[in-house]
C-alpha positions as MATLAB code, in Angstrom:
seq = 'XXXXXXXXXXXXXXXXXXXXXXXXXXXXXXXXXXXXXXXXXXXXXXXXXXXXXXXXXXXXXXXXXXXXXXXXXXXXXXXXXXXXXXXXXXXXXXXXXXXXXXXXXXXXXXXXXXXXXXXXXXXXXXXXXXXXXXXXXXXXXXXXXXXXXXXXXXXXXXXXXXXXXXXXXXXXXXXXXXXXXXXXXXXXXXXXXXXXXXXXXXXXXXXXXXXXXXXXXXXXXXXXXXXXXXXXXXXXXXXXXXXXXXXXXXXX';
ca = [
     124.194   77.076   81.613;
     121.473   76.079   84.439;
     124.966   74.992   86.999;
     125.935   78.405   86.044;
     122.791   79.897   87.427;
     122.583   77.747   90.027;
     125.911   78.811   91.434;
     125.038   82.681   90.480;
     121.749   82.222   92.943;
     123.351   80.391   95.678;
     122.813   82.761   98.486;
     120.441   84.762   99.484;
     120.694   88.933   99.542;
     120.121   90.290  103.260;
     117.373   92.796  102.818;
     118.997   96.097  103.270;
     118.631   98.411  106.417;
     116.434  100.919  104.389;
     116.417  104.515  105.339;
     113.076  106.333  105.154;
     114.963  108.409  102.857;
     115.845  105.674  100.764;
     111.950  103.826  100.742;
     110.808  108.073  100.010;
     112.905  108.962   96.932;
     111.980  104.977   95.662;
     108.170  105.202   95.972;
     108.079  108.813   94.874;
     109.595  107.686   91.841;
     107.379  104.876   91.218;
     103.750  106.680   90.241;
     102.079  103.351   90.117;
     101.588  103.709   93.710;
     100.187  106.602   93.642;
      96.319  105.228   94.424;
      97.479  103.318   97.491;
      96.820  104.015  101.031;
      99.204  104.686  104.078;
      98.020  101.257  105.566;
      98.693   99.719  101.895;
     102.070  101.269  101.308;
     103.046   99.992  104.835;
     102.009   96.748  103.778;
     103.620   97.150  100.734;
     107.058   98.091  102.365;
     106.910   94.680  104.425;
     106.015   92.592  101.830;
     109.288   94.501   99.598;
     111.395   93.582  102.153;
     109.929   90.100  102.481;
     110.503   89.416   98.630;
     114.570   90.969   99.019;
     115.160   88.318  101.600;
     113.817   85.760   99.468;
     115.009   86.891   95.989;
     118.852   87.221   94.627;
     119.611   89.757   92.592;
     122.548   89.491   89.865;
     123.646   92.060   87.769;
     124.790   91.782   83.974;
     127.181   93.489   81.995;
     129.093   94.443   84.457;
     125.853   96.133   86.001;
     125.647   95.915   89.997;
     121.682   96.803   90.838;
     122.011   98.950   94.151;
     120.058   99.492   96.790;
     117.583  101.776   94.846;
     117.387  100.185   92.065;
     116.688   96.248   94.023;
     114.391   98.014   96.202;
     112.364   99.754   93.082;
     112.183   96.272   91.557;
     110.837   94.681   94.990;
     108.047   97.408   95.159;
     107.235   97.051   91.488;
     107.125   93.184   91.780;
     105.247   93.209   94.926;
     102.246   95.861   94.309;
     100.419   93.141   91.845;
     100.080   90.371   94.782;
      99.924   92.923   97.483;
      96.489   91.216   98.274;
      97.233   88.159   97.284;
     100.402   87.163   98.761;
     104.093   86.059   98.277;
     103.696   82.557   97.798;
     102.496   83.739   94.297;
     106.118   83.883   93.493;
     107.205   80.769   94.975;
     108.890   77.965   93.479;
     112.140   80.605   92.188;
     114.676   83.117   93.479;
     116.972   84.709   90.765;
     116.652   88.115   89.126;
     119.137   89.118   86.656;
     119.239   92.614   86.225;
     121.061   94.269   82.731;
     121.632   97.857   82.292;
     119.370   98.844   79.633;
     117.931   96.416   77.146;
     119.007   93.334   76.294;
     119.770   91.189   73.121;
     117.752   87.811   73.521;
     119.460   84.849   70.773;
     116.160   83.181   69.424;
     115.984   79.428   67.045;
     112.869   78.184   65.406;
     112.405   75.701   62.882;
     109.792   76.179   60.172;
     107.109   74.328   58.250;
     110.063   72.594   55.952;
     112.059   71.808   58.799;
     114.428   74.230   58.455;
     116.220   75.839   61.607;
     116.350   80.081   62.106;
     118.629   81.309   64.129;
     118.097   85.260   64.973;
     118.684   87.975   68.045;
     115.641   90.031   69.608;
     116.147   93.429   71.900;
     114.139   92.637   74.970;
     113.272   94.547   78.012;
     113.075   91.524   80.669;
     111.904   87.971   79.749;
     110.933   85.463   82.605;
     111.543   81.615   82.470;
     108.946   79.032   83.611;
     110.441   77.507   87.116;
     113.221   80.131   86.240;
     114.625   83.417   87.140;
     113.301   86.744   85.672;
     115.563   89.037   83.548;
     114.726   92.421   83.578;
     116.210   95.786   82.151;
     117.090   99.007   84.806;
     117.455  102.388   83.651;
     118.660  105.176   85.607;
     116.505  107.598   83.465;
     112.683  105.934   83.743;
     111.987  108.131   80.550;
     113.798  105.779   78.662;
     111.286  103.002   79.610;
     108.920  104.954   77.002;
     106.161  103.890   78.825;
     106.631  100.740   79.813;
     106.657   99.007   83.215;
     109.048   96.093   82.366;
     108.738   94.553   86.460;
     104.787   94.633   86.217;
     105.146   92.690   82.747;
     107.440   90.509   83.783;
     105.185   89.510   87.240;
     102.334   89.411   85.458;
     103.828   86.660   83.100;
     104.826   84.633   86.472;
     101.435   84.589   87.290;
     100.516   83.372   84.408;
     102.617   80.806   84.386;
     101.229   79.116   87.446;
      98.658   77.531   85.528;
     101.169   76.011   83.410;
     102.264   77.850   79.898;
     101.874   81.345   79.494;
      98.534   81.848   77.734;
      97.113   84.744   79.130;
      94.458   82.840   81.363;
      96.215   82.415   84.168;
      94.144   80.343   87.609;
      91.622   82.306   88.907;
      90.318   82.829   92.295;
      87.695   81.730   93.620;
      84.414   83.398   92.644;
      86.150   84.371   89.439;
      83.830   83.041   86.437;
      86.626   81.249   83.664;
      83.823   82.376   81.201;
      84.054   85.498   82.183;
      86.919   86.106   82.008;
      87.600   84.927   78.642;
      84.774   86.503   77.172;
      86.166   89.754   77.996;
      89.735   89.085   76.895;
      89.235   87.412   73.951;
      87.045   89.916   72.665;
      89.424   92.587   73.771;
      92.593   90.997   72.360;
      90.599   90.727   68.734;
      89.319   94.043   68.936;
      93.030   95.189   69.603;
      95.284   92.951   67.112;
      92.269   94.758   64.832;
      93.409   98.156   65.592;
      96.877   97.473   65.345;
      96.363   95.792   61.965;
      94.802   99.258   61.090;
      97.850  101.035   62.317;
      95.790  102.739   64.532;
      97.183  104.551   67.711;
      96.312  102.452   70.694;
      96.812  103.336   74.278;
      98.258   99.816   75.308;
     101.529   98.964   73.274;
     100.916   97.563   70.588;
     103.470   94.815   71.376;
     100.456   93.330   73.541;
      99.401   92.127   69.665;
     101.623   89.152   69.730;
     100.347   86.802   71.778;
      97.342   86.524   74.586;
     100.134   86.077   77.206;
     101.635   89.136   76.173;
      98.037   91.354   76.007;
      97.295   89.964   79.701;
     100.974   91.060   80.707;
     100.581   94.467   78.911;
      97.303   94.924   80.413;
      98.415   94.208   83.811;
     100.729   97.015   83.335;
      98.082   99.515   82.099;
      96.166   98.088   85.106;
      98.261   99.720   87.284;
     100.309  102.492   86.024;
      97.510  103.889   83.571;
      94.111  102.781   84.874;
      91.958  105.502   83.585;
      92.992  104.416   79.512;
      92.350  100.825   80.602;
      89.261  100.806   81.250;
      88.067  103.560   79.275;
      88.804  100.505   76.331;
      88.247   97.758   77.391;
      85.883   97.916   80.858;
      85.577   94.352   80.613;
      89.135   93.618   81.190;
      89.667   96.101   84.162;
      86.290   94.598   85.650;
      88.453   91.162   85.312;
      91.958   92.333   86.293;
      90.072   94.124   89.783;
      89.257   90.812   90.475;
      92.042   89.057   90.069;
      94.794   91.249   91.601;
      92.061   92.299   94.269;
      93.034   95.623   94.019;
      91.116   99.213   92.027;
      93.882  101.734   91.365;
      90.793  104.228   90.250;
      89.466  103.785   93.799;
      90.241  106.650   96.050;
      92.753  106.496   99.010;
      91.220  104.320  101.962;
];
């Protein structure tokens, strides 16, 4: 399987000769970047183009991801370590791209040793020293709501402190306490709610795990700011800091 992928990622994509028409109909479609400036969407362009000469792209099912779509993803991917820099996403180059969602085969073995074999529908999974999978639709409505390329990022990040746990290294000036005082008592209050059955506005999904409630708020973060830290203040205070960016600012 890893040869496989290792052929599949063997060289490089060119970053495309982008049109401003092209980098216009992208970003207009993409409201997460709505709170950035000119000199920050600039930025952000360079640093897209940066990540499509480093990243391959591969296409599933048959699925070829074209110019809009790999240059969506690269914006997506990008606007989380906009201010903190590309080498965040070092160490790994593939992104596997399936049209639509995706059946994931999952094994576990239980208390009694036995083994439980079962399929999951996923939007995008990423792999520790891996590549990222990710789901594209044509029609964002169908994403309900979700940004899977934030999700997936934010999990990356993550990950660079070893195992996805939600906590990933912080920056310097960041207080660990801190932070985990405000996520841990955001994540109970949460898994609380959703044990109610009440209606939350992060998915309740982000239940599941504390890797999963940073990922999910990292999305929030940045395509629905205003929810975010209407619930949980804490945790926007926390993500600001650590993505070194305020989407509730106003345009520099």
């Amino acid at each position: 399987m890893f040869a496989a992928l290792r052929r599949l990622f063997a060289a490089r994509n060119a970053p495309p000769d982008v049109p401003e028409a092209l980098w216009s109909a992208v970003e207009a479609s993409l409201s997460c970047l709505a709170h950035l400036s000119p000199e920050q969407r600039l930025r952000l362009r360079q640093m897209a183009l940066a990540f499509l000469d480093d990243k391959v792209f591969a296409g599933a099912q048959g699925f070829e991801p074209d110019n809009f779509a790999r240059l969506s993803i690269a914006l997506q991917a990008c606007l989380p370590v906009l201010n903190l820099g590309l080498d965040a996403y070092a160490g790994w180059r593939g992104i596997i791209v399936y049209p639509g969602d995706f059946v994931i085969p999952r094994r576990f073995i239980d208390e009694d040793g036995l083994l439980h074999e079962y399929e999951e529908d996923a939007l995008g999974e990423s792999w520790d020293g891996g590549p990222i999978v990710l789901s594209w639709f044509d029609n964002p409505a169908d994403y309900e709501g979700a940004n899977v390329v934030i999700h997936e990022f934010a999990h990356k990040l993550d990950m660079l402190g070893g195992e996805a746990d939600g906590r990933p290294p912080l920056h310097a000036g960041m207080n660990v306490d801190t932070w985990c005082a405000a996520f841990d008592a955001a994540y109970e209050d949460f898994c609380a709610r959703v044990d109610a059955e009440e209606k939350t506005e992060l998915d309740p999904y982000a239940a599941e795990h504390p890797a999963e409630f940073f990922a999910v708020c990292s999305e929030a973060f940045f395509t629905a700011p205003a929810g975010l830290v209407h619930d949980y203040p804490g945790v926007y205070a926390q993500l600001a800091a650590f993505y070194r960016q305020d989407p509730l600012q106003s345009k520099a």
